[in-house]
N, C-alpha and C positions, 0 to 999 in steps of 0.2 A: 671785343670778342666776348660772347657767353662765357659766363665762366664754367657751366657745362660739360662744352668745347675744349676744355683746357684738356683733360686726359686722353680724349681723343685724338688731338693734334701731335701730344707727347707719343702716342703710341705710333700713331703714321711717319713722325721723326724720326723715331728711330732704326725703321727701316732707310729710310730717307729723306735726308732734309729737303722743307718745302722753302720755296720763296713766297715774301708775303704776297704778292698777285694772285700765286697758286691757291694760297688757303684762305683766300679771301674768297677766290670763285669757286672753293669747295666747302670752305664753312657755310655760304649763302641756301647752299641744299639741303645742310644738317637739320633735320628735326628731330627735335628731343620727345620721345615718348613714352610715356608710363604704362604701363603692366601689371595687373595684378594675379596673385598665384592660382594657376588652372590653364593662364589663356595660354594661344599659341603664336610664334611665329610665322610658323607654318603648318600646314598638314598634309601629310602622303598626298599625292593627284591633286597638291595644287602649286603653279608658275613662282618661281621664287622672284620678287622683284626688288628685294634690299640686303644692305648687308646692313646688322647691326653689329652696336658696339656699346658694351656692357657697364654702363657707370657704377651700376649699383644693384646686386641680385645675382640670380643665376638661371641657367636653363640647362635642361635634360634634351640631349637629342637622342630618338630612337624610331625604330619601326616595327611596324606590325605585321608580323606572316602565322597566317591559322588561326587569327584571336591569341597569338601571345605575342608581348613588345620584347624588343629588346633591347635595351641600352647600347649606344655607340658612343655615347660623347657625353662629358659636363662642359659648362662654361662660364666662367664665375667674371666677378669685377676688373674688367682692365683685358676683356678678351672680345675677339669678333666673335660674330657667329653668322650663319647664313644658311641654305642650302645651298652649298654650292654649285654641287653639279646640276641644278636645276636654273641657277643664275647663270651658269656660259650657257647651256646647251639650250634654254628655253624650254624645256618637256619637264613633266610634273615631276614632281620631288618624291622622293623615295624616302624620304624621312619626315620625321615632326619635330618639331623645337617646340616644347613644355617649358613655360614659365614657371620655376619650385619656388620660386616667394615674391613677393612686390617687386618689381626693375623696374629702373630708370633706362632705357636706351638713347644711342645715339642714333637716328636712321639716316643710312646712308643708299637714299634711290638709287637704282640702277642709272635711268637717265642721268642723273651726276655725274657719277663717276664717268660714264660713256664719255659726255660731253670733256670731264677732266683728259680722261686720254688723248682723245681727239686735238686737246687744245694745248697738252703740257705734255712733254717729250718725261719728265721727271713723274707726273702720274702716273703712268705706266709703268714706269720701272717700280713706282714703290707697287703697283698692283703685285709685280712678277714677284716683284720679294716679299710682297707678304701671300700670295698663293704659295711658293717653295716653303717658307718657314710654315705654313699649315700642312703640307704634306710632310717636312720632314718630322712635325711633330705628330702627324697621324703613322707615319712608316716605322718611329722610335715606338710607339705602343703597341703596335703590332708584332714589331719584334721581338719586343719586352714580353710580351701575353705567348710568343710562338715558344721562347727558352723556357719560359716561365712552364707551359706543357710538354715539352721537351723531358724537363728537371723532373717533372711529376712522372714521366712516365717511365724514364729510367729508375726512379727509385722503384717502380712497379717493378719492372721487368731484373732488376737486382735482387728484391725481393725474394720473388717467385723463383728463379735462379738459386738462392740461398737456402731455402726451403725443399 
């Protein structure tokens, strides 16, 4: 095995354990890609066709409405990334993925994984649990950022009330 591969394996484990058949005929897909800071994963209108996986660096996901971005997401060492809803649903990506400094990636083809599902009853299940652990960690920021405006606005409206 690449030693590459090693933290990649460790992160997919720990959703769920692989047998070695499995990560044999899903390590055979992995390609290791370098990046340097500016490029992108992706960009707005266009097909998402991998999922990466972060050895070393980071990326900025955001999108552009009017000429102004906005930040949705960071993703540092030891994290996927992708556009997702562009990788089930096949229609162009609403977001960009910005490389901020040199990465190492794992790329992980769509066609792989496909074929993984298809062939291991156990890829699939680690897919659903690591889609659920990315929503619930996008739903926890969300909710964190909604209290977070919540707090801000009550001390407004206590204020003004005070006054």
């Amino acid at each position: 095995m690449e030693d590459n591969f090693l933290p990649i394996k460790n992160a997919i484990c720990h959703f769920h354990p692989l047998k070695n058949d499995e990560w044999e005929v899903l390590s055979a897909g992995l390609i290791v890609k370098n990046f340097n800071k500016g490029d992108f994963l992706i960009r707005q209108s266009e097909i998402e066709n991998n999922i990466y996986f972060i050895n070393k660096g980071g990326t900025r996901s955001f999108f552009i409405r009017v000429r102004k971005d906005y930040t949705v997401d960071f993703q540092f060492e030891g994290d996927f990334v992708t556009g997702y809803y562009s990788l089930i649903t096949r229609e162009p990506s609403s977001i960009n993925i910005e490389l901020l400094e040199r990465t190492q990636t794992i790329v992980l083809p769509l066609k792989v994984l496909t074929e993984v599902y298809i062939n291991y009853p156990r890829g699939e299940k680690i897919g659903r649990l690591m889609a659920e652990f990315q929503y619930l960690k996008r739903l926890k920021k969300k909710w964190t950022s909604f209290l977070r405006q919540q707090k801000k606005g009550t001390r407004r409206c206590w204020k003004k009330a005070r006054n």
